[in-house]
VEXFI-876022 format. One record per atom (N, C-alpha, C): residue in one letter; x, y, z. Coordinates in steps of 0.1 Angstrom, whole numbers, plus 5000, padded with zeros to 4 digits. Layout:
<batis>
AXYZ;...
</batis>
This chain:
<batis>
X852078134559;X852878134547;X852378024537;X851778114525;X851577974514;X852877914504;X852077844503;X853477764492;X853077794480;X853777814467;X853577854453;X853177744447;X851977734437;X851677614431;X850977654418;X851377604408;X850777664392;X849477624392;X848277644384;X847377674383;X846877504375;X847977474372;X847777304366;X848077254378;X849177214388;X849577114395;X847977144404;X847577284412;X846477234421;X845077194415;X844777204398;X844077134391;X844076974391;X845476934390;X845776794393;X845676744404;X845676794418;X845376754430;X844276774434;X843176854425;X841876854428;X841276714426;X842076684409;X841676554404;X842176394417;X843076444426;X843676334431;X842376314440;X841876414444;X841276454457;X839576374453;X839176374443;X838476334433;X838576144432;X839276154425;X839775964422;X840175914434;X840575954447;X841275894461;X840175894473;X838875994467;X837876054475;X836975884480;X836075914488;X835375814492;X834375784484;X833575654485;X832475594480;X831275644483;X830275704482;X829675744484;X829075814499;X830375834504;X830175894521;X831175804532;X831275654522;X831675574533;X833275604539;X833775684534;X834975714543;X836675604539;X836175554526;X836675454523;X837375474509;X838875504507;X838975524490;X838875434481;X837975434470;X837875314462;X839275274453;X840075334457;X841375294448;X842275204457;X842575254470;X843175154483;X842875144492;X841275144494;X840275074501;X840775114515;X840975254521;X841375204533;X840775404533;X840375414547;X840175554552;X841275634549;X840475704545;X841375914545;X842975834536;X843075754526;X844675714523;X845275794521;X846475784518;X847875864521;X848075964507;X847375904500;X847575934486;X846376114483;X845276084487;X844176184493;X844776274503;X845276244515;X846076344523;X846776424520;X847876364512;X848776434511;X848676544495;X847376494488;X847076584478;X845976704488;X845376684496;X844476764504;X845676874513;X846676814517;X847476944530;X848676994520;X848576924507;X849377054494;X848277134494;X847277154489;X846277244483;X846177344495;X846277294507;X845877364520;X847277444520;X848277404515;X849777404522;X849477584512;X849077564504;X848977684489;X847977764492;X847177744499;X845777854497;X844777794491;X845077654481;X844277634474;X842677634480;X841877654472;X840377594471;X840877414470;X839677334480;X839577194474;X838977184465;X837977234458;X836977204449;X837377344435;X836977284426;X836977434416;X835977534415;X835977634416;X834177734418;X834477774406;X833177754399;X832577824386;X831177934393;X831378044384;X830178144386;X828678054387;X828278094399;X826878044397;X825978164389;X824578154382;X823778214373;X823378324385;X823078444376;X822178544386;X820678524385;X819978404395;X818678414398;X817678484407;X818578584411;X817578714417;X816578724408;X815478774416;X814878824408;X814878974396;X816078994403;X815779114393;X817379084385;X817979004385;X818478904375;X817878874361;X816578804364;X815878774356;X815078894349;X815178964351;X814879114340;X815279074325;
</batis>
């Protein structure tokens, strides 16, 4: 069962997921310096809770070759 979520709020928890995310791999959020924080969690298991995607997908280009026709 998903949960209903407007098309802004899981936009906005994409952005949480974003600004709460770690430093360059280390596992660490630069905002409260502490692993996986509470604040990142619980914007990650809404999105999950909804169906959402974590990330936003934009169309990638058709570079087939026959694309490029």
């Amino acid at each position: 069962m998903s949960v209903d979520m407007t098309d802004e709020e899981a936009a906005r928890l994409r952005e949480v997921l974003i600004e709460h995310g770690s430093v360059f791999g280390a596992g660490m959020c630069h905002h409260c310096g502490v692993a996986r924080c509470e604040t990142w969690v619980v914007a990650y298991d809404r999105l999950a809770a909804a169906g959402r995607s974590m990330v936003e997908s934009y169309p990638l280009a058709d570079t087939t070759p026959e694309g490029n026709r």
